[in-house]
C-alpha distance (Angstrom), angle and dihedral (degrees) to the residues before:
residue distance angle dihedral
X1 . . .
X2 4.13 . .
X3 3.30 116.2 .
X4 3.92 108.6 -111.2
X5 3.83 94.4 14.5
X6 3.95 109.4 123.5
X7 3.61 120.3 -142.1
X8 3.80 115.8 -146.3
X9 4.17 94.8 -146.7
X10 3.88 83.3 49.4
X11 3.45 102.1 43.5
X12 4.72 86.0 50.9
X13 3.75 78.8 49.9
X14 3.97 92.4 58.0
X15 3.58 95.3 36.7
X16 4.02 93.4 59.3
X17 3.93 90.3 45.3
X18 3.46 81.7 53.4
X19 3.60 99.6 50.3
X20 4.33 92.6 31.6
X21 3.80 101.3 45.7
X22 3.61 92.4 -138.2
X23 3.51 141.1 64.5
X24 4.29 83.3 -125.7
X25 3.16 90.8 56.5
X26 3.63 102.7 46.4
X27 4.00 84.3 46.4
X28 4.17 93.4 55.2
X29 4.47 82.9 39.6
X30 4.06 86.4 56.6
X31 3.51 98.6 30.8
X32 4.14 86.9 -126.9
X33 3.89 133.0 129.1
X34 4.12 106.4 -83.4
X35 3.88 82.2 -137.8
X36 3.94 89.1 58.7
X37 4.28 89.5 44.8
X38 3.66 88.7 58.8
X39 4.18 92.2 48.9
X40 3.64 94.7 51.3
X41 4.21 92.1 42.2
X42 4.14 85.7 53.4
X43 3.58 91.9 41.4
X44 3.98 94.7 50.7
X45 4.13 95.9 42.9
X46 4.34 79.7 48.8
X47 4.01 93.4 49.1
X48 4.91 84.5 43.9
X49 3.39 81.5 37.3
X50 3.91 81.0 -138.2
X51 4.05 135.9 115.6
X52 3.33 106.8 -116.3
X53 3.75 105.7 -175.0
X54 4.23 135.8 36.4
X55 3.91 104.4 -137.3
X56 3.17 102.7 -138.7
X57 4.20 134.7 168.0
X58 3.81 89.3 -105.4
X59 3.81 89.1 47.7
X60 3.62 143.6 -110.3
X61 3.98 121.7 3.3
X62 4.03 131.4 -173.0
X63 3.35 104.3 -116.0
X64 4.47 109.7 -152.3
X65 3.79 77.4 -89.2
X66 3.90 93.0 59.4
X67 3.33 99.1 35.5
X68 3.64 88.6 59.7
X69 3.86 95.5 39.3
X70 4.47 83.0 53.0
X71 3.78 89.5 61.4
X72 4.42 86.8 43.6
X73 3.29 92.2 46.3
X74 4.15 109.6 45.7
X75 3.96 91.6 55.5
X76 3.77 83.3 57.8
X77 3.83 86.4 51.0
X78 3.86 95.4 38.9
X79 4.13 87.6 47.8
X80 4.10 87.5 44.7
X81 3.61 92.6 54.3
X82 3.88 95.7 40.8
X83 3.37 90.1 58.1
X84 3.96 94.9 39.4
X85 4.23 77.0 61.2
X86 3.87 99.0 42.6
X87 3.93 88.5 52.1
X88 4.28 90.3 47.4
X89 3.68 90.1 44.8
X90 3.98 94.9 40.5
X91 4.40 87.1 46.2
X92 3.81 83.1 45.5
X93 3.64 109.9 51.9
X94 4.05 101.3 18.8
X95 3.76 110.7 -151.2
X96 4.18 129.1 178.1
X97 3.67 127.5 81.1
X98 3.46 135.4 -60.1
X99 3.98 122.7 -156.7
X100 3.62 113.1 -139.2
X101 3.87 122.8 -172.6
X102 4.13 123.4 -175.0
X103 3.52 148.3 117.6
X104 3.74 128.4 -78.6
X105 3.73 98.9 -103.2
X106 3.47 98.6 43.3
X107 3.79 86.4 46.0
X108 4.02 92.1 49.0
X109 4.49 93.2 46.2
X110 3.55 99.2 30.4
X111 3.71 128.6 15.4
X112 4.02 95.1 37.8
X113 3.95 83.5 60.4
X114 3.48 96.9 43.3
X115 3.84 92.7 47.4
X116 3.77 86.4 44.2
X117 4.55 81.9 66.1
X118 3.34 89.3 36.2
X119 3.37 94.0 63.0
X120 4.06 97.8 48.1
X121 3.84 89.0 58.0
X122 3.95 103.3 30.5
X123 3.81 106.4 28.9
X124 4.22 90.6 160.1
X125 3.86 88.8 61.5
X126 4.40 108.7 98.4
X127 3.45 107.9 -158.3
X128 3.65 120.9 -151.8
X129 3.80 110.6 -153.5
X130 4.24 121.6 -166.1
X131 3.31 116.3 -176.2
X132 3.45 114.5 -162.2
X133 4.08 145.0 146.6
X134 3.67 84.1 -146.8
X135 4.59 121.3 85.6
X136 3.18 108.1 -95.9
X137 3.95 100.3 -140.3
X138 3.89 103.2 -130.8
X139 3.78 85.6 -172.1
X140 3.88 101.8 67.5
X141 4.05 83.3 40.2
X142 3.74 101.1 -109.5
X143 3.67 84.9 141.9
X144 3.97 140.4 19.8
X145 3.65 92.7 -152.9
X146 3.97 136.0 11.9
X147 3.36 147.0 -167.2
X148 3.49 128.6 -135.3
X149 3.89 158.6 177.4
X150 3.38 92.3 -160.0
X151 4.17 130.9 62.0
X152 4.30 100.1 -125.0
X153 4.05 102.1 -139.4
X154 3.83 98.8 -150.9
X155 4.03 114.8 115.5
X156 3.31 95.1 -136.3
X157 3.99 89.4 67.2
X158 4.13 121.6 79.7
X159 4.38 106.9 -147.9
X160 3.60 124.5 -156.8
X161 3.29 118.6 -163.7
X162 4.08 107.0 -135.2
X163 3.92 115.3 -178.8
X164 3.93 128.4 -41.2
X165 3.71 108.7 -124.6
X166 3.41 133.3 172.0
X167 4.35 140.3 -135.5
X168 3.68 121.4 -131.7
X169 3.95 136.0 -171.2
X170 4.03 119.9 -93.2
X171 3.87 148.7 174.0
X172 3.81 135.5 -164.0
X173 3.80 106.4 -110.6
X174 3.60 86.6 -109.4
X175 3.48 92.0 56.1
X176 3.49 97.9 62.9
X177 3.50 93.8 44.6
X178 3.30 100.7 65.9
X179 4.05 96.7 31.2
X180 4.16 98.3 28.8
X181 4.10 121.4 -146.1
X182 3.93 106.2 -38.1
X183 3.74 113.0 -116.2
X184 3.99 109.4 -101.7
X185 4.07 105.6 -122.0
X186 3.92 95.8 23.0
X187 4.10 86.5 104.2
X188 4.16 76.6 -114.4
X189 3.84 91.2 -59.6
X190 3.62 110.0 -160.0
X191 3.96 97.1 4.2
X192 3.92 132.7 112.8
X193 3.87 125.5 -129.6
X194 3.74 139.4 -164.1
X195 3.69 110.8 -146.0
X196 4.07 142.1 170.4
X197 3.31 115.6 -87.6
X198 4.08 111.8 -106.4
X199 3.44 93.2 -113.7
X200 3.61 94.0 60.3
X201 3.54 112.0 40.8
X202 3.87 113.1 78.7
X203 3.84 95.9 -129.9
X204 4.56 129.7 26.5
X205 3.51 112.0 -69.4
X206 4.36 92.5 -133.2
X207 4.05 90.9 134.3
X208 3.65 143.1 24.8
X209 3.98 116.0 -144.3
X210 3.66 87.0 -9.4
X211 4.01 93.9 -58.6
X212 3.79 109.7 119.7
X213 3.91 122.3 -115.8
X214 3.60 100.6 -155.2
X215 3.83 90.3 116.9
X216 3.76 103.6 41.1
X217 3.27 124.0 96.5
X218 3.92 112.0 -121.0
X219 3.71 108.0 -142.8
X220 4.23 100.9 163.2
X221 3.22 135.6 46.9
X222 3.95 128.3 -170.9
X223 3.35 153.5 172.0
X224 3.60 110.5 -150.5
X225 3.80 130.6 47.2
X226 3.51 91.3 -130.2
X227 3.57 91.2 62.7
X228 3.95 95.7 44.1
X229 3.59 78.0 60.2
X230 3.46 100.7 60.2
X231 3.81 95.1 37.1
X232 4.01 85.9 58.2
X233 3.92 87.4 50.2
X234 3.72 95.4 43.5
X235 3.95 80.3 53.8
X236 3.58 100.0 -127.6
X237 3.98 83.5 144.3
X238 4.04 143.8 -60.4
X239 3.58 118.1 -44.9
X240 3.76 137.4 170.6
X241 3.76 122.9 -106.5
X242 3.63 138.5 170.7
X243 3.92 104.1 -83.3
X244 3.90 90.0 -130.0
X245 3.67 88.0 57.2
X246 3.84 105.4 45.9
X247 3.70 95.9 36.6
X248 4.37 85.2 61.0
X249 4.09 92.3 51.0
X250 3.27 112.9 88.7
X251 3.62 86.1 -159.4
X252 3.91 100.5 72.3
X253 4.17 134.1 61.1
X254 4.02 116.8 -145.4
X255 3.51 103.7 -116.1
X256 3.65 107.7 -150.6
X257 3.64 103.1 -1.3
X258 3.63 95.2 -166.4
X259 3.70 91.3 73.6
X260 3.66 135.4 75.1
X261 3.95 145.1 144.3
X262 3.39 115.3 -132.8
X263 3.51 122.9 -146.0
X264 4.40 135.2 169.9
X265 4.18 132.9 -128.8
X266 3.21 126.3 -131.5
X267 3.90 132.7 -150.3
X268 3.86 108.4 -150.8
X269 3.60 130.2 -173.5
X270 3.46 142.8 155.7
X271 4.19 121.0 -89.4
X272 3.49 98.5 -122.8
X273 3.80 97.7 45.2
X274 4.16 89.4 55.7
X275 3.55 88.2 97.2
X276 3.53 102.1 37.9
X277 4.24 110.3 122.5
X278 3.83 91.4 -133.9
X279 3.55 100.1 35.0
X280 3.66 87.7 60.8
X281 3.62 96.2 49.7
X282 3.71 95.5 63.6
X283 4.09 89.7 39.3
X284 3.65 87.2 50.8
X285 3.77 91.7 48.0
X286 3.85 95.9 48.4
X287 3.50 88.0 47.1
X288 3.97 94.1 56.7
X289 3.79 84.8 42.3
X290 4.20 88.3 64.2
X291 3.67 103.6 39.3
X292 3.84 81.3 53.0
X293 3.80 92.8 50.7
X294 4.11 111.0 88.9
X295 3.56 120.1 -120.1
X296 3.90 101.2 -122.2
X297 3.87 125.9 -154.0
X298 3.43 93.6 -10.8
């Protein structure tokens, strides 16, 4: 061993000879061999190139040596178990902040509620919420974690497939009073819809649940579904929503119930936050939040 290099195991050795007397009872304290206390207690006087202890009949004394390795040697242990307790109470409570990307509605029916648990059991975790129609890009770190209706390809990404749900077709109540139920295979002749704006949705908006618009007269456009929503409640035409959504307002009426588009959520994060403590918390929490969440007219 280097001269004047302390070894941590040696120096716990020293400090319960100190405290015991005895190289026994330093052995039962550590729960070690006795013949394996006095090893490391030559080794460590060798590497200080010091004696450490007087043998005498009544045991083992400091020597000036000791004494002043004693003082050395419990900061060490005072720092060692300080940090032993930052770690626990760092593991324990889980603090920092968390990046969350998604779009309003899944923000509104999902992630406020599984914040809302979060919370209760991790109160040092800040979440930062963006709601947005637009990709976050996980890869440039605009978020720690995102959800999505779409599975991202690139490697650097880990996916987690949440729940598969599924959109529907409905109408304020007023709306159907004045216009009745649409006619399925009139491309929505003599109806109004609310739609996404073309720049937002990922693919043409030419059909909703797999009935053709061509007829229909469009009379919103919008770029959140949170809005669509409310433009479907305000009855400013038929629009489609995720089933879990529309079948909880009291608001809207399922227009034909027997259809529906299904389509999956994704978790996303970035590889090298997977096994980060906090990171997990709120993944773990959103997770809960969708197994929770019924699957609707499916």
């Amino acid at each position: 061993m280097e001269r004047g290099r302390m070894d941590w195991d040696n120096a716990r050795i020293f400090l319960a000879i100190q405290r015991a007397g005895t190289l026994r009872g330093a052995a039962e304290q550590l729960q070690i061999d006795q013949a394996t206390v006095g090893r490391r207690l030559t080794a460590m006087e060798k590497s200080l190139g010091a004696r450490l202890f007087l043998r005498t009949p009544n045991g083992y004394v400091a020597t000036p040596a000791g004494e002043t390795a004693v003082t050395a040697i419990e900061k060490m242990e005072q720092a060692a178990d300080q940090l032993q307790r930052q770690m626990l109470g760092i593991d324990e409570r889980l603090c920092g902040v968390v990046r969350v990307a998604a779009t309003d509605t899944m923000a509104k029916h999902v992630i406020m509620p599984a914040m809302r648990e979060l919370a209760k059991a991790h109160p040092n975790i800040r979440v930062v919420l963006t709601t947005s129609t637009q990709v976050s890009n996980l890869t440039r770190r605009e978020a720690d974690l995102a959800v999505r209706s779409l599975r991202p390809t690139s490697p650097d990404l880990i996916s987690r497939h949440l729940k598969r749900l599924a959109v529907g077709l409905y109408a304020s109540h007023d709306y159907l009073g004045q216009h009745g139920i649409p006619e399925p295979g009139t491309a929505l002749s003599g109806h109004n819809v609310a739609v996404y704006q073309r720049a937002v949705s990922s693919m043409q908006i030419d059909s909703l649940c797999g009935e053709s618009i061509a007829n229909a007269r469009i009379t919103m456009e919008v770029n959140s579904g949170l809005m669509l929503m409310e433009a479907v409640a305000a009855g400013l035409g038929i629009g489609e929503l995720p089933t879990h959504m529309g079948d909880a307002d009291p608001r809207l009426v399922r227009v034909w119930p027997e259809r529906a588009e299904p389509y999956d959520m994704w978790l996303v994060l970035h590889s090298d936050l997977n096994r980060t403590a906090r990171v997990r918390a709120v993944a773990d929490a959103i997770v809960t939040a969708y197994e929770q969440l019924a699957s609707h007219g499916m």
